[in-house]
C-alpha positions as CSV (number, residue, x, y, z in Angstrom):
1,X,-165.7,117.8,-51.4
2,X,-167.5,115.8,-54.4
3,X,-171.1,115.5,-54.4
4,X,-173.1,113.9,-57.0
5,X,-174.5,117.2,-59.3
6,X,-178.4,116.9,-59.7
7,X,-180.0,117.7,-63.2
8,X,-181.5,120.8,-63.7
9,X,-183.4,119.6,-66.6
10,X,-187.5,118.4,-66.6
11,X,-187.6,115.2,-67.1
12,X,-191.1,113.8,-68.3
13,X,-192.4,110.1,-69.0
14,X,-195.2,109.3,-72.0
15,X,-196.1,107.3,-74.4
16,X,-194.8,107.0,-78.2
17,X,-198.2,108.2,-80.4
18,X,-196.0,108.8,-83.8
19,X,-192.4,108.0,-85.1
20,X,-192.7,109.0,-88.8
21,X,-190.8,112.0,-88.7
22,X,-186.7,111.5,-89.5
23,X,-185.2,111.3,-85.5
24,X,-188.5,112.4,-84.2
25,X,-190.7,110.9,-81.9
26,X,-194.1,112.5,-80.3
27,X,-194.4,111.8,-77.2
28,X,-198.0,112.1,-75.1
29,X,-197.6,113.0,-71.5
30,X,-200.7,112.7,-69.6
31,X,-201.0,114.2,-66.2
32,X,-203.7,114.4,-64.1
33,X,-205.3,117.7,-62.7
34,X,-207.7,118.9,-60.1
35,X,-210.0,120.9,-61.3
36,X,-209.6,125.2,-60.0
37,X,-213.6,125.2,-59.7
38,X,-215.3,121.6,-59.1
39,X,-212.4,119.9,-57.6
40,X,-213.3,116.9,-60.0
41,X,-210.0,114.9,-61.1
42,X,-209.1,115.6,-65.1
43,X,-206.5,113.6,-67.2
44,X,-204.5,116.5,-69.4
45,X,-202.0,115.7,-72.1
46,X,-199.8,117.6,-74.1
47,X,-197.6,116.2,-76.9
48,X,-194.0,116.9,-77.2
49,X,-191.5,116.0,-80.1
50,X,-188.0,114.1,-78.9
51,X,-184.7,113.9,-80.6
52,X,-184.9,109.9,-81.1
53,X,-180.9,110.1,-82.8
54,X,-180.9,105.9,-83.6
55,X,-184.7,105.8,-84.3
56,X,-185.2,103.0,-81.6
57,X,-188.3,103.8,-80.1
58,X,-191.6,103.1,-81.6
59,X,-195.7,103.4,-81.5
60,X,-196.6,102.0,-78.3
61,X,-193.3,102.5,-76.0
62,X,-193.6,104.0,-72.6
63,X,-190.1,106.5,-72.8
64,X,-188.6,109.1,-70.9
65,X,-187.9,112.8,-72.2
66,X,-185.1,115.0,-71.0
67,X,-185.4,119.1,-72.1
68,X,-182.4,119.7,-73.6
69,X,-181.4,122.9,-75.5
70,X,-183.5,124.0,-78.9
71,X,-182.7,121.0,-81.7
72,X,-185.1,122.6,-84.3
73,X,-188.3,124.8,-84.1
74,X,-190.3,122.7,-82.3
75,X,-188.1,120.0,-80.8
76,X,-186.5,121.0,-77.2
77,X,-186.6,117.6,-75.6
78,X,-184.5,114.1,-75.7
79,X,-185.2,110.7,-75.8
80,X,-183.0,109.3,-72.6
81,X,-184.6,105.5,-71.7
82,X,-187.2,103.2,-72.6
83,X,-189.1,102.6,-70.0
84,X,-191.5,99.7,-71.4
85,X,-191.5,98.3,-74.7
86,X,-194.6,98.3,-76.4
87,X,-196.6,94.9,-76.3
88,X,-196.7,93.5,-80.2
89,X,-200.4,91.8,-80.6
């Protein structure tokens, strides 16, 4: 029997906010949250740094992230798709 394996790994979607560093993207992910207390809706981010291997992505594009093992102290995630290109004014 052969079944299609299902990832283990988190896979998140944000947007591009820097891609100075060598390989590197940062990546905001918003998400939104009730609040515990006042039940009020809240937008929280956090910011994540992607191995970007071909430098492809930049300010502005909408991507997708994929955790992957340790790359260096502070990158554990990979860029895996572009999801929409950022619009050039």
């Amino acid at each position: 029997m052969t079944e299609a394996k299902t990832s283990l790994k988190r896979t998140l979607i944000g947007k591009v906010v820097s891609d100075k560093r060598a390989k590197t993207v940062t990546v905001l992910v918003e998400r939104r949250v009730k609040h515990a207390l006042y039940g009020k809706i809240v937008a929280k981010s956090s910011k994540y740094h992607a191995h970007d291997e071909t430098g492809q992505y930049g300010v502005g594009d909408v991507i997708e992230i994929t955790e992957s093992k340790p790359i260096s102290k502070t990158k554990n995630w990979v860029a895996t798709r572009l999801v929409e290109k950022a619009i050039a004014i």
